[in-house]
C-alpha positions as CSV (number, residue, x, y, z in Angstrom):
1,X,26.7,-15.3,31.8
2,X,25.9,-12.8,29.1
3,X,23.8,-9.5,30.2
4,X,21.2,-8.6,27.5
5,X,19.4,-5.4,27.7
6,X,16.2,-4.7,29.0
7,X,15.4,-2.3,26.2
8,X,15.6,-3.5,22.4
9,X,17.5,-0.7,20.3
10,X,14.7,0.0,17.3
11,X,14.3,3.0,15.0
12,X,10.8,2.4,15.2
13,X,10.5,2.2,19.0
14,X,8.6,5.5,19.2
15,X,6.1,5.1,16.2
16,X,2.4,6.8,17.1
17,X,-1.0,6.4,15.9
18,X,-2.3,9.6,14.7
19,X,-6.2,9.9,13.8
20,X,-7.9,12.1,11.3
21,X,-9.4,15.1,11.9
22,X,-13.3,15.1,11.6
23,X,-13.0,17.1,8.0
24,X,-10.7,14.2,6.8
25,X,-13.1,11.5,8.0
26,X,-15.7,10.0,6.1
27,X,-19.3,10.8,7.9
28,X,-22.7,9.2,7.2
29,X,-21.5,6.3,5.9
30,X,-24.0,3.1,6.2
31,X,-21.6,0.2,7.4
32,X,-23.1,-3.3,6.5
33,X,-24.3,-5.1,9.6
34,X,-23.3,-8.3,8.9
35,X,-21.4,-10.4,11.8
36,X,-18.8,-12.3,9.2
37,X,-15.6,-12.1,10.0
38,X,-14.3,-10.2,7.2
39,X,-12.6,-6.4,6.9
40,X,-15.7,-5.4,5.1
41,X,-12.9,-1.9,3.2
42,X,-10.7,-2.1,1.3
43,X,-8.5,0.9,0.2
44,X,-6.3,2.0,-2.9
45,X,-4.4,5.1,-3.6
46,X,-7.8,6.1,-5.3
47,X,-10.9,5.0,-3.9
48,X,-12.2,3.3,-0.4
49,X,-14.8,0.3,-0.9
50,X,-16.9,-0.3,2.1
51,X,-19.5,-3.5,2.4
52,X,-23.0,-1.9,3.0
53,X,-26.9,-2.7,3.0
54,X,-29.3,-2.3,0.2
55,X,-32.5,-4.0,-0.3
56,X,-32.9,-7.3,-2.3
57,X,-29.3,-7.9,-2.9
58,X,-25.8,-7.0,-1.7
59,X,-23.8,-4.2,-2.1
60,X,-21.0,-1.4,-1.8
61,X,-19.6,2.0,-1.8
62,X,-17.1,2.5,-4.0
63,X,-15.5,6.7,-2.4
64,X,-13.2,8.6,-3.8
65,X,-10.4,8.6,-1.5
66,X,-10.2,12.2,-1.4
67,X,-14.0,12.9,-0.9
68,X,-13.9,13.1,2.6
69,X,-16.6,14.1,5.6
70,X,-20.4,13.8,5.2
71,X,-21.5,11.2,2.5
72,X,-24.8,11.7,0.4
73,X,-27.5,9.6,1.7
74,X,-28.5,8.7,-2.0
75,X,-24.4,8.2,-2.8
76,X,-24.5,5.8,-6.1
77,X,-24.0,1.7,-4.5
78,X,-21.8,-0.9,-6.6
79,X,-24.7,-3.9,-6.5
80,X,-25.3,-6.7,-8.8
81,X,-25.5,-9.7,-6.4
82,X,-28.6,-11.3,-5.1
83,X,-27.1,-11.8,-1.7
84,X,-25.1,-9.9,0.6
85,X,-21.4,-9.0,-0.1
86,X,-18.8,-10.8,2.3
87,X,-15.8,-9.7,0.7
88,X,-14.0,-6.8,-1.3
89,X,-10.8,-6.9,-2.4
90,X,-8.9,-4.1,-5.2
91,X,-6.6,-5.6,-8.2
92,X,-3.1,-4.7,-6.4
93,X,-2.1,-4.2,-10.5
94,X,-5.1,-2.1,-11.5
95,X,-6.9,0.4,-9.2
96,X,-9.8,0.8,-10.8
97,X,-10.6,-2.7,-11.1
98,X,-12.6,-4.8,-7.8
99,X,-13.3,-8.1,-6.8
100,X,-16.7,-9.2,-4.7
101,X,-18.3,-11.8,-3.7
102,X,-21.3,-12.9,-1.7
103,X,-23.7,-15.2,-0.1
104,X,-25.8,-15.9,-3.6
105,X,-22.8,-18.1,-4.1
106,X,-20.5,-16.1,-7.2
107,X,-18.2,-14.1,-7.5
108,X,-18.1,-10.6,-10.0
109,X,-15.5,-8.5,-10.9
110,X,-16.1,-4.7,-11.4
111,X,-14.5,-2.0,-13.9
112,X,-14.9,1.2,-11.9
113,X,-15.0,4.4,-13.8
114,X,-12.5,7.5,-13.3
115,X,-14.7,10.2,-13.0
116,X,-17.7,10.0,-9.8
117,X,-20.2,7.6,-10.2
118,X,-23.7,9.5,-10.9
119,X,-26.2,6.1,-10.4
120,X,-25.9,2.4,-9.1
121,X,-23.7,0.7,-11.0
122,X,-25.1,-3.1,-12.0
123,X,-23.1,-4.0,-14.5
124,X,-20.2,-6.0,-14.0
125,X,-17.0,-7.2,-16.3
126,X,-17.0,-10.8,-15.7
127,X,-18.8,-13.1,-13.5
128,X,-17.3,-16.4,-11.9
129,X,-20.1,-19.2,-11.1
130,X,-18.4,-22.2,-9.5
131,X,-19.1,-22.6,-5.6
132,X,-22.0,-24.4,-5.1
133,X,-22.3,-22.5,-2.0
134,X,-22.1,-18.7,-0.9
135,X,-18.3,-17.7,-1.0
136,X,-16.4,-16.4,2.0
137,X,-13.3,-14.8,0.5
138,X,-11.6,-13.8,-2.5
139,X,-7.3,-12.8,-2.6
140,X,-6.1,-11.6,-5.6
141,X,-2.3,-13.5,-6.3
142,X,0.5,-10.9,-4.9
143,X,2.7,-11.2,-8.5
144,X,0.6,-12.8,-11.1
145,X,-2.1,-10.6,-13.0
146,X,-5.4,-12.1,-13.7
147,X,-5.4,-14.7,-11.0
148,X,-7.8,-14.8,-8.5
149,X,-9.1,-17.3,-6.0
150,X,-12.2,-17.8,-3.5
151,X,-12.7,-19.7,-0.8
152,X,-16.4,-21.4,-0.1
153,X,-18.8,-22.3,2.3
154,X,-18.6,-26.0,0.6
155,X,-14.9,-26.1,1.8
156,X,-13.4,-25.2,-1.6
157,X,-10.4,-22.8,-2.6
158,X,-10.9,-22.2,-6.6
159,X,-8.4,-20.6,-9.0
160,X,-9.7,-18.1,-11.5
161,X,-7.7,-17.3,-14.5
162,X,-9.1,-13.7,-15.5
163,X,-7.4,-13.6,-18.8
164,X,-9.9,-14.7,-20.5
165,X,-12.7,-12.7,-23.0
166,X,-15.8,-14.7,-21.6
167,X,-17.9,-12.8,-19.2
168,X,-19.1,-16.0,-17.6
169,X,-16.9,-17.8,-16.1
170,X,-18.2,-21.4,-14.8
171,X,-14.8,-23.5,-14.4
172,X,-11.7,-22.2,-12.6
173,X,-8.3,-23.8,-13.7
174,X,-8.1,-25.5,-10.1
175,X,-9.9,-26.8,-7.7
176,X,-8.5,-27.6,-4.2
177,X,-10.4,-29.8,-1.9
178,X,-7.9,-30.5,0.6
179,X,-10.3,-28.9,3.7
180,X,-12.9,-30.7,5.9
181,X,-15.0,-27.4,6.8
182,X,-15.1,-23.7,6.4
183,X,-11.9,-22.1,5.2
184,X,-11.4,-19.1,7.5
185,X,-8.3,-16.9,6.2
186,X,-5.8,-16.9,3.1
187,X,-2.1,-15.9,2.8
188,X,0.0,-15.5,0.0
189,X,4.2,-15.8,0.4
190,X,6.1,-13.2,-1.1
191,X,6.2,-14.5,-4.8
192,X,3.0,-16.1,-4.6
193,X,4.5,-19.8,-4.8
194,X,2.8,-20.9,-1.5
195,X,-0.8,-20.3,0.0
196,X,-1.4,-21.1,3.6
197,X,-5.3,-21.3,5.1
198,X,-6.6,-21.8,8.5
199,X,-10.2,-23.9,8.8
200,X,-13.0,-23.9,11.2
201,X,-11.3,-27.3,12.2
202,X,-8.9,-24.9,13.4
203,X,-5.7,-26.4,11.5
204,X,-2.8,-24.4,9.6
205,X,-2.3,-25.9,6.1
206,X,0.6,-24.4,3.6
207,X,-0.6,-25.3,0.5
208,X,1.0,-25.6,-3.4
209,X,-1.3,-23.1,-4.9
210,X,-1.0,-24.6,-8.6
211,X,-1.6,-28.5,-7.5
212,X,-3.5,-28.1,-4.6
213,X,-1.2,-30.2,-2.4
214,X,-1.1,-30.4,1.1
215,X,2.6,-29.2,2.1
216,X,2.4,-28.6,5.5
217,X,0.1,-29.2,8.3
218,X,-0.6,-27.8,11.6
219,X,-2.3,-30.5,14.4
220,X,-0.9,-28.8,17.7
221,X,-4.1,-28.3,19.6
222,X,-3.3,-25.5,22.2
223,X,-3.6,-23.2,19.8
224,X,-7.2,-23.1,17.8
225,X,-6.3,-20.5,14.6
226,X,-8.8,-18.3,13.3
227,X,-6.4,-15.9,10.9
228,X,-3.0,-16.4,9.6
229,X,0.0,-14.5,7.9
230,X,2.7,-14.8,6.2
231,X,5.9,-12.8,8.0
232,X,7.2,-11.9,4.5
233,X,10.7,-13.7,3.7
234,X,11.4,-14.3,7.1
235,X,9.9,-18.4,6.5
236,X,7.7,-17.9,9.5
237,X,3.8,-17.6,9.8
238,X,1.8,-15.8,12.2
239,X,-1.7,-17.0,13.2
240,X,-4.2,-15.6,15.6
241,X,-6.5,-17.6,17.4
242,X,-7.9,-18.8,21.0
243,X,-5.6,-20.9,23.5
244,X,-7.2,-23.8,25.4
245,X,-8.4,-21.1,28.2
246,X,-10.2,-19.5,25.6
247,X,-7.8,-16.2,25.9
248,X,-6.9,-14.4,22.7
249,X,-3.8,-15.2,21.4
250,X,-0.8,-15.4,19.0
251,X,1.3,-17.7,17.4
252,X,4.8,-18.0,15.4
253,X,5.0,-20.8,13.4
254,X,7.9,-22.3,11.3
255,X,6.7,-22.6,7.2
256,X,8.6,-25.6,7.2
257,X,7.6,-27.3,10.5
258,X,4.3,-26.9,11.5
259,X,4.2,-29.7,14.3
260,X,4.4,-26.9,17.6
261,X,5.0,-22.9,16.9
262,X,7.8,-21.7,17.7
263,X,6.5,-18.7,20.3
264,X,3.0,-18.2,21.8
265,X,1.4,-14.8,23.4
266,X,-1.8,-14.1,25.1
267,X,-3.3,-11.1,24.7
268,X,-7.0,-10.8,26.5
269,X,-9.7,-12.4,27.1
270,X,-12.1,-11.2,24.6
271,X,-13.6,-12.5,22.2
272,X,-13.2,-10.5,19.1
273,X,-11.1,-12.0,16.3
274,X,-7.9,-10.8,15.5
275,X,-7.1,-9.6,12.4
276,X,-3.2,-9.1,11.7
277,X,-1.3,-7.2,9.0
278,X,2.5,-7.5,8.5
279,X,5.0,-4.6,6.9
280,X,7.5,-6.3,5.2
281,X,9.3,-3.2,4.6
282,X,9.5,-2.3,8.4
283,X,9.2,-5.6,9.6
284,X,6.0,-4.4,12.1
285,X,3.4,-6.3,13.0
286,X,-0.1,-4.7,13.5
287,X,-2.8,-6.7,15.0
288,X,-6.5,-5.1,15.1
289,X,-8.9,-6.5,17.3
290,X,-12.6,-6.6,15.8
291,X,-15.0,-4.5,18.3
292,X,-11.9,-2.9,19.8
293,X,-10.7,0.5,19.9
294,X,-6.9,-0.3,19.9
295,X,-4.2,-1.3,17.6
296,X,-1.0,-2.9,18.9
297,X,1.8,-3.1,16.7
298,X,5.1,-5.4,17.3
299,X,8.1,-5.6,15.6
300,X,9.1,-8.5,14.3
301,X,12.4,-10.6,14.0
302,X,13.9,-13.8,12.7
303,X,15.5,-13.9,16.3
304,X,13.8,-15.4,19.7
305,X,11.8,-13.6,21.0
306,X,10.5,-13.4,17.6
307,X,7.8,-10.9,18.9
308,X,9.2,-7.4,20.7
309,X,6.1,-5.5,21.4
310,X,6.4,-1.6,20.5
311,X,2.6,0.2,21.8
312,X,-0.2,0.5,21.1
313,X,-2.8,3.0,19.5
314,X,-5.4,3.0,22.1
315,X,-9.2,5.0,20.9
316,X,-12.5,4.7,22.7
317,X,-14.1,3.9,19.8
318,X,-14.7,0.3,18.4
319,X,-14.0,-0.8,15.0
320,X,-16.3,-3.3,13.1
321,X,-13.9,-3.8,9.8
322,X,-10.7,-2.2,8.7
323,X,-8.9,-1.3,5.5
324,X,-5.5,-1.0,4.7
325,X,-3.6,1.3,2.2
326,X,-0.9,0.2,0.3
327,X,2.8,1.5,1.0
328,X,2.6,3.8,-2.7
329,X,-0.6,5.6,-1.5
330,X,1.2,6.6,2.1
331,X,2.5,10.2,2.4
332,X,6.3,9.9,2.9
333,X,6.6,13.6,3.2
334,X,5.1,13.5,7.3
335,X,6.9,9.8,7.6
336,X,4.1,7.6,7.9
337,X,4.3,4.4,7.3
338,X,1.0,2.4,7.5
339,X,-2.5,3.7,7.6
340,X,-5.5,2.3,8.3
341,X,-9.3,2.6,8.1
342,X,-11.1,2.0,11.0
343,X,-15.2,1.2,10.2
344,X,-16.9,2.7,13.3
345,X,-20.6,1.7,13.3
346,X,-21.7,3.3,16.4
347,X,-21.3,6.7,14.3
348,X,-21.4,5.6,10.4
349,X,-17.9,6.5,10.5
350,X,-14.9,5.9,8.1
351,X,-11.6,7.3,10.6
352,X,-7.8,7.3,8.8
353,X,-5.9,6.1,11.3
354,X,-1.9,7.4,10.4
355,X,1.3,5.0,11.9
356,X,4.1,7.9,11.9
357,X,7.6,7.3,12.9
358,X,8.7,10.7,14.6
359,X,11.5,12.6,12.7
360,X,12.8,16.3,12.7
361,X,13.8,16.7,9.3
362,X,10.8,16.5,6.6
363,X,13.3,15.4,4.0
364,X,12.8,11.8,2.5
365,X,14.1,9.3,4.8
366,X,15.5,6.3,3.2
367,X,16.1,4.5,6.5
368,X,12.2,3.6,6.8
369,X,11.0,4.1,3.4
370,X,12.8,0.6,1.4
371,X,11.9,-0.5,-2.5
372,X,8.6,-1.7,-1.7
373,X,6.1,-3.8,-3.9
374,X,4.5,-1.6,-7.2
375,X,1.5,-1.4,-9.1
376,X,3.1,-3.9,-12.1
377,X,3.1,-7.2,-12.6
378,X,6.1,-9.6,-12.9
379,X,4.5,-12.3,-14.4
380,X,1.1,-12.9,-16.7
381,X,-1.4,-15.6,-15.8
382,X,-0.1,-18.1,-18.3
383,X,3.3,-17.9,-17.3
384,X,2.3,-18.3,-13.1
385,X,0.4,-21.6,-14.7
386,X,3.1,-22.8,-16.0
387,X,5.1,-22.9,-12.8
388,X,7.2,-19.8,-13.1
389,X,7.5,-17.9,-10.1
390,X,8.9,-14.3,-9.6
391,X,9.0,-12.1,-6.7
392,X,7.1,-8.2,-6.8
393,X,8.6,-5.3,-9.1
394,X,9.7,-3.0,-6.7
395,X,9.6,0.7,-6.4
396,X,11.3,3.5,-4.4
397,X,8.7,5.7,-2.4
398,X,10.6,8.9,-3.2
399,X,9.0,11.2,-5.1
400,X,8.8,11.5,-8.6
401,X,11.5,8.4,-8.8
402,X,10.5,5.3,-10.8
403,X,10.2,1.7,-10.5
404,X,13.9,0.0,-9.7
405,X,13.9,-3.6,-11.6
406,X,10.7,-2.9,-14.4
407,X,9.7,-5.8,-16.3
408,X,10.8,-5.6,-20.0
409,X,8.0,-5.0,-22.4
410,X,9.1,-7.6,-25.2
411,X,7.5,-6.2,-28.4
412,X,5.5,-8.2,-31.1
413,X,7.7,-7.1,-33.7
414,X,11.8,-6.4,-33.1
415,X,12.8,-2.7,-33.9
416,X,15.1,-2.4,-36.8
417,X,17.2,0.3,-37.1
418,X,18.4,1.9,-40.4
419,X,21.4,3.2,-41.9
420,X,21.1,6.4,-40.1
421,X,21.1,5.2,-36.4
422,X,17.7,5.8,-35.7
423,X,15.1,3.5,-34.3
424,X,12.6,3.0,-36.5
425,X,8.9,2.7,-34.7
426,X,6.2,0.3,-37.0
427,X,3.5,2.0,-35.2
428,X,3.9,5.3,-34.5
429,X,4.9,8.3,-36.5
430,X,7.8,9.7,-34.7
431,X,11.6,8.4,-35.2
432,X,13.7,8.4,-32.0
433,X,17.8,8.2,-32.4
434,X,19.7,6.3,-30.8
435,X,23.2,8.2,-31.0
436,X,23.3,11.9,-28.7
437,X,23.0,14.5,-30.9
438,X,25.4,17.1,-30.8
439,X,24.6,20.8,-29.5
440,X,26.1,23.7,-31.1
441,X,28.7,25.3,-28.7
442,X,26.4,28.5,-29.2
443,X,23.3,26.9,-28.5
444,X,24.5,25.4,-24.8
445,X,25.8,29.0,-24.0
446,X,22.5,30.5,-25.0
447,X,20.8,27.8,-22.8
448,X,23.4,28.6,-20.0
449,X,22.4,32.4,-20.0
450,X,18.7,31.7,-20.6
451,X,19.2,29.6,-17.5
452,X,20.6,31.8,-15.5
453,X,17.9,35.0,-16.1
454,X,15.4,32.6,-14.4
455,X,17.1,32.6,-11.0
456,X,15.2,34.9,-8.4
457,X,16.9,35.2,-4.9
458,X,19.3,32.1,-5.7
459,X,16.1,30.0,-6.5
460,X,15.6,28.6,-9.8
461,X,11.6,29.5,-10.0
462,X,11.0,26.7,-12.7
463,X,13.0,23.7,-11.1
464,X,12.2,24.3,-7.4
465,X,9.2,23.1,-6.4
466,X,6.3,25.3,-4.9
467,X,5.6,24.8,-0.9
468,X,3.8,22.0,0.3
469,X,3.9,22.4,4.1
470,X,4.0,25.6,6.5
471,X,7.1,24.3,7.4
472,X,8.5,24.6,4.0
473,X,7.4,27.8,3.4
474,X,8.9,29.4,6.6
475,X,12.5,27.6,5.4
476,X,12.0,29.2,1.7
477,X,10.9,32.6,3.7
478,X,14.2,32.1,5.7
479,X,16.5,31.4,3.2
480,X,15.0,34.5,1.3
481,X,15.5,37.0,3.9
482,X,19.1,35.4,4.3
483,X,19.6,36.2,0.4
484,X,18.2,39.8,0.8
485,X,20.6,40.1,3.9
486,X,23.9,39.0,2.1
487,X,22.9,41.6,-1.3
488,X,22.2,44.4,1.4
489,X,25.7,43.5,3.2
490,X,27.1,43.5,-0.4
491,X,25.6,46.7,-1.7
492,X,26.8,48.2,1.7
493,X,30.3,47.3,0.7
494,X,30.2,48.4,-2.7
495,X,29.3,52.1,-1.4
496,X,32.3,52.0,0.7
497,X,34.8,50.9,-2.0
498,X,33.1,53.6,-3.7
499,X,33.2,56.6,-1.0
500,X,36.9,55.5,-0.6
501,X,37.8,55.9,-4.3
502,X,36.2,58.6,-5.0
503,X,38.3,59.8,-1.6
504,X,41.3,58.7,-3.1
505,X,40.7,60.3,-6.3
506,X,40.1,63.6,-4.3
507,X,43.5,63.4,-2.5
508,X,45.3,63.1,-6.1
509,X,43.3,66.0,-7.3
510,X,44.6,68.2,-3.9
511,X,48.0,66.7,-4.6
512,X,48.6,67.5,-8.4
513,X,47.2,71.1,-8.0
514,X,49.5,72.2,-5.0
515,X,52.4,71.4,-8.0
């Protein structure tokens, strides 16, 4: 009989929830009231969008992300729809660019400015007209730019192809009509090639997102689904739902066999819905209970017990929505790897919520910080319509590195290259060679001892970076001192070498007079 361990071994075993400090919330903030089921923020590396009230219509705050505590009561409002706004969601491939849509039954996409918005903004880039009935959700596709699709009260999920110069937009490029009520949730697979949806008839369906084909359906009825997930490229989905004693509860379910899930877990017995979040990267699972004040997080394997619960981030106050930044916007630097944005309506409050994994060392750690999914497309619109699929271009987290696996830029016209080995560029004015110049022997030494001037204390004051941190300051203030300690222990020896010779020189002076 094997002996397993009680404990799981898990680099992430000890990760903490750490919440803002009041400067670093956002204050005053009027949180919609609306009781739909939706996050109601959503968060880039620039801005936070948050749902709120205005009169005759819908609308919402579009914040600079580093414009934190008390708002403006007269803050400029993103609103152009007759109705209220049920969902937000931000371009993953262009962070000034936002998708809404709302109970007057369309959907509008907005080009946000750089600089601070100084009035309402009404006037949006493109506007999709196709539900006959007010849409519940929009998800922008996780590889493919341009492509975006809704989900309706008249049980419709509708492609949009963006790439378009019409403002209006009145007929998507598909139409799937495969559900019997109100879709409730949408999921994307890694590379965008399957969608999976749970219904108010409280089935899981894993759809083909170009033909609108049924792949896979769920009809296992101790488990009622009100949110699902894909778990990344593990070929398992996570839903969250009710069991048949009403408790709150999760489920793992096989992509490819959806007939009984493959683990179940009760939680509580409230009635809040669940809404999950996966970390691919990390493999952690966060699930956020709407109206409570905690956050449990699990971590998540391929393995039975497919679920190994971690802790949880436990706060007496309730959140109504929740936003979620993307892994490029996280600050590596204090290792944190997931932050959230927890909408507290009892005080009008916007809280940062940080997930940090505990370390010593404030150097990058590779370990927790993987190629994760960038701001770049892999594919265009046209080319996801015509069946091609392609995982995320992925990018390293460490500073000032770029992306690892960039999509090539094919240009309209080839380069040529003359007679000189040079590059010749149509459109600009500059010619760039292709061969490596060569440096003069002189000029290298000159840039050697130019070089060398600029070191101060050992440092190199143009190529090492100021301070960010206490922390880091106290290191450069150590290693400093060290330096001035090791010149003062040299110049000390130097004035002994130099007492002695001159002692020596002395003695040969006595010496050569005496004969």
């Amino acid at each position: 009989m094997s002996w397993h361990p009680q404990y799981r071994s898990s680099k992430f075993r000890h990760v903490f929830g750490k919440p803002a400090s009041k400067e670093n919330c956002y204050d005053s903030v009027p949180i919609t009231h609306s009781v739909h089921d939706n996050h109601f923020c959503a968060v880039n590396p620039h801005f936070i969008a948050v749902v709120t009230e205005c009169a005759g219509g819908g609308a919402f705050l579009v914040i600079p992300l580093n414009q934190t505590g008390k708002l403006d009561p007269h803050y400029p409002k993103v609103c152009g729809h007759k109705g209220n706004v049920l969902d937000i969601k931000w371009n993953p491939f262009n962070d000034f660019e936002i998708a809404s849509c709302s109970e007057d039954a369309t959907i509008k996409i907005w080009d946000i400015p750089t600089q601070l918005l100084t009035r309402n903004l009404t006037v949006f880039r493109k506007e999709l007209t196709g539900h006959a009935r007010r849409v519940g959700l929009v998800e922008w596709h996780p590889t493919a730019a341009n492509i975006l699709f809704s989900s309706g009260y008249d049980y419709k999920v509708m492609v949009w192809n963006l790439d378009t110069t019409e403002s209006v937009i009145v007929n998507p490029v598909r139409t799937i009509c495969c559900h019997q009520d109100v879709i409730l949730s949408m999921s994307f697979n890694t590379n965008g090639s399957l969608l999976a949806t749970t219904c108010k008839d409280r089935k899981i369906r894993i759809l083909d997102p170009r033909a609108g084909a049924v792949l896979q359906e769920a009809s296992y009825k101790g488990h009622r689904a009100n949110k699902v997930l894909f778990l990344g490229n593990l070929k398992k989905l996570l839903s969250t739902g009710t069991s048949r004693w009403n408790n709150r509860q999760m489920a793992v379910w096989d992509q490819d066999n959806l007939s009984v899930p493959l683990t179940e877990e009760d939680l509580d017995g409230s009635s809040g819905v669940l809404f999950p979040f996966y970390d691919a990267d990390t493999s952690m699972l966060y699930v956020v209970g709407k109206g409570d004040g905690n956050i449990r997080y699990y971590e998540v394997s391929a393995d039975k017990p497919h679920l190994n619960y971690l802790t949880e981030y436990r706060s007496y106050n309730p959140q109504k929505g929740i936003g979620v930044m993307p892994k490029r916007g996280l600050d590596v630097s204090s290792c944190e790897i997931f932050r959230f944005y927890k909408l507290i309506t009892t005080k009008s409050l916007i809280e940062p919520v940080s997930m940090i994994v505990p370390r010593r060392s404030e150097s990058y750690q590779e370990d927790i910080y993987p190629p994760t999914a960038g701001a770049q497309p892999s594919m265009t619109a046209q080319e996801w319509l015509c069946g091609m699929d392609k995982g995320p271009v992925l990018v390293s987290l460490r500073p000032g590195s770029e992306q690892l696996c960039p999509r090539p830029l094919l240009p309209e016209r080839p380069p040529s290259l003359n007679q000189t080995g040079r590059l010749a560029v149509q459109d600009g004015q500059r010619t760039f060679s292709l061969r490596e110049e060569t440096v003069p022997r002189w000029a290298a030494e000159h840039r050697l001892e130019e070089k060398k001037t600029r070191l101060t204390n050992g440092f190199d004051i143009f190529e090492c970076p100021p301070p960010k941190t206490e922390n880091e300051l106290l290191q450069m203030f150590y290693r400093q001192q060290e330096e001035i300690r090791r010149l003062r222990e040299l110049v000390t020896q130097r004035e002994v070498q130099a007492k002695q010779l001159e002692l020596e020189i002395k003695n040969l002076r006595m010496g050569s007079e005496r004969f």
